[in-house]
N, C-alpha and C positions, 0 to 999 in steps of 0.2 A: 787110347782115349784121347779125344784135342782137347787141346788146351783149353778150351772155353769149359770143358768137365771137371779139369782137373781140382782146380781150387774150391767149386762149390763143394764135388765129394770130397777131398781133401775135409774141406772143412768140416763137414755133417761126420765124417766118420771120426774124428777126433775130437770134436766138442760134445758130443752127445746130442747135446740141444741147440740150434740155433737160433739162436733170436736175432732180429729184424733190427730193434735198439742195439743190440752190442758188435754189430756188422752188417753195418746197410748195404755198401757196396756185395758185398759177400751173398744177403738176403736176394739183393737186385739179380744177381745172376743164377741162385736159387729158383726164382720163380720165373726167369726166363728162358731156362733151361730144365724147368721141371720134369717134361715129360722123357727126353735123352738121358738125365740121371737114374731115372727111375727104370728105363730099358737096361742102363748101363749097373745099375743094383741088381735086376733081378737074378741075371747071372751068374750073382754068387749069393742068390737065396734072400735079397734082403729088399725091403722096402722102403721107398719115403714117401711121408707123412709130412704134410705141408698144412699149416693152420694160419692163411693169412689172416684171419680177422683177429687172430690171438696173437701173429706175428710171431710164430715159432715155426723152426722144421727139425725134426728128427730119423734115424735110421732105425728100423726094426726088420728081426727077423720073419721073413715068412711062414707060412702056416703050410705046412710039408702036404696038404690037401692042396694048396693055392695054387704050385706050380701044374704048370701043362702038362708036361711034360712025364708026370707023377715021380721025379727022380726024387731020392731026399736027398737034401744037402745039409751037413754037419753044419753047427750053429753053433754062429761068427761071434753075433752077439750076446753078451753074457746075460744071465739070469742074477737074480738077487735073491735069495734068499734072506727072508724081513724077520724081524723079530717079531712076537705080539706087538711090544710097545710100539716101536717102529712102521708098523701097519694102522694101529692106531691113531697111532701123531697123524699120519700119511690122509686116513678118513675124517679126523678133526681138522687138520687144514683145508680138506676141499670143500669141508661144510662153511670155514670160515671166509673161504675164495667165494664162493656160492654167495652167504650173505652178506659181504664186502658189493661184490657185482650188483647184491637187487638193490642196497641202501646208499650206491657211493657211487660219483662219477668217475672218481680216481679209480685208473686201470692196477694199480700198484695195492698190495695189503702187504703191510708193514708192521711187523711182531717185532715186542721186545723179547728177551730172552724169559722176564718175571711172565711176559703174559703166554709163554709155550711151557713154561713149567706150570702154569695156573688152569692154564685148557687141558692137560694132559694128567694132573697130580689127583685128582679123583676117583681116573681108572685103575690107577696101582694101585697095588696092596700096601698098606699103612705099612710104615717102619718105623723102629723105635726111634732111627737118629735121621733128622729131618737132613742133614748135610748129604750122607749116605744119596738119599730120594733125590737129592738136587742134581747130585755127580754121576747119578743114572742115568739123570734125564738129558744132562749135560751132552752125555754116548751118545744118545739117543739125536740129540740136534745136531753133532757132528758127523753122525749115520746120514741124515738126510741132508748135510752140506752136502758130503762127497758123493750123493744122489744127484745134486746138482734141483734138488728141489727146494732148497730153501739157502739165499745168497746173503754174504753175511753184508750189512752197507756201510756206507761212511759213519754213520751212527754208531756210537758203542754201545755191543750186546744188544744188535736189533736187524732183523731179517728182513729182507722182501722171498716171499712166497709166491716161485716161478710160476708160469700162467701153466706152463705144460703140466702141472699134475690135473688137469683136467681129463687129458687122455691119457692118466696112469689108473686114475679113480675114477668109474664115469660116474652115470649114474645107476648101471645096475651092480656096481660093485658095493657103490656108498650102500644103495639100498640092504642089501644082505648083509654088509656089516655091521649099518643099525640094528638088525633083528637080534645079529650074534652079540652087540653091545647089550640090545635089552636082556637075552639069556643074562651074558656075565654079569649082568647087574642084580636080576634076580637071584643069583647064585652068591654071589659075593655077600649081599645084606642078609641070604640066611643064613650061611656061613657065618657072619657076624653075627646075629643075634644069638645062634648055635654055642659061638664060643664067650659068649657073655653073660 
C-alpha cells in the first residue's frame, strides 16, 4: 500500500465514521484518493462509502453476491445486534434528523438527554418506578454512543445526532418500522385497556 493509502484507510478502518469536520486533512485525502481505497478495500471484502454532501465516510462489508469473483470472504466488519429499544431510539432519531433537515438550516440536531428520554418513554412499557425507565434509557443512550451515532458535546447531558445514521436508517427501513410501530401500538393500548 503507498503511503498516500495508508492514513486515509488507517483512518476509516478505526474510526468507524469519518467526518469531514473532525479531520479535514484526513477527509481531503479521502476523497482524493477515493477510487485506489476503495480498489484497495475490495480485496479484503469491504467497501467505502463516501457522502460528501453529509461530509461523512465509512467502511462496510460487501455483499458476498457483489464480489466478481463470487469468492466469500469472512466478515471483517462486525454486525450489531440492536435491542427493540435501541432500534427504536435509532428510527426516532432519523425521523427527528429528517424534520430538523426540512425545518432548520443548522446542519447539526442537538438533544438533550430529558428530550431522548421524552421521544423514546412512550414506546416502553410503563413501570412502576419511573428512575428504573430513566436508567434504561440511560443503556440505551450509551448503546448508541459507542454506536458512534449519537456524540455526547460540550453541553451537559446533550447529544449531537451524527449525520451517518442516515445510511444506517434509510428510508425504506424508517418506512417498515413505522408500520411495525403502528402494530406495537395497537397492541400495546389493547393490552392496556385488556388489563384495566
Amino acid at each position: 500500500m503507498s503511503d498516500a493509502l495508508t492514513t486515509p484507510v488507517v483512518h476509516l478502518l478505526k474510526a468507524g465514521v469519518l467526518y469531514q469536520g473532525d479531520a479535514p486533512l484526513v477527509w481531503e485525502q479521502v476523497l482524493a484518493q477515493q477510487a485506489a481505497i476503495g480498489d484497495y478495500l475490495a480485496v479484503i471484502g469491504l467497501d467505502v462509502v463516501v457522502d460528501r454532501a453529509e461530509g461523512y465516510a465509512y467502511v462496510r462489508q460487501q455483499d458476498s453476491e457483489a464480489r466478481d469473483d463470487g469468492a466469500t470472504v469472512p466478515r471483517l466488519v462486525t454486525r450489531h445486534r440492536l435491542s427493540f429499544p435501541v432500534s427504536l431510539m435509532l428510527v426516532l432519531l432519523r425521523g427527528r434528523l429528517a424534520d430538523s433537515d426540512a425545518s432548520s438550516d443548522d446542519p447539526r440536531l442537538v438533544l438533550t438527554r430529558e428530550d431522548l428520554v421524552e421521544m423514546v418513554r412512550g414506546f416502553l412499557p410503563p413501570r412502576g418506578n419511573e428512575a428504573q425507565l430513566v436508567n434504561q434509557i440511560d443503556a440505551h443512550i450509551r448503546k448508541l454512543v459507542d454506536l458512534k451515532v449519537l456524540r455526547p458535546t460540550k453541553q451537559t447531558a446533550a447529544y449531537e445526532v451524527r449525520r451517518h445514521l442516515k445510511a444506517l436508517v434509510d428510508a425504506q427501513v424508517l418506512g417498515d418500522f413505522n408500520d411495525l410501530l403502528a402494530t406495537y401500538r395497537s397492541t400495546v393500548c389493547t393490552t392496556a385497556k385488556d388489563d384495566a
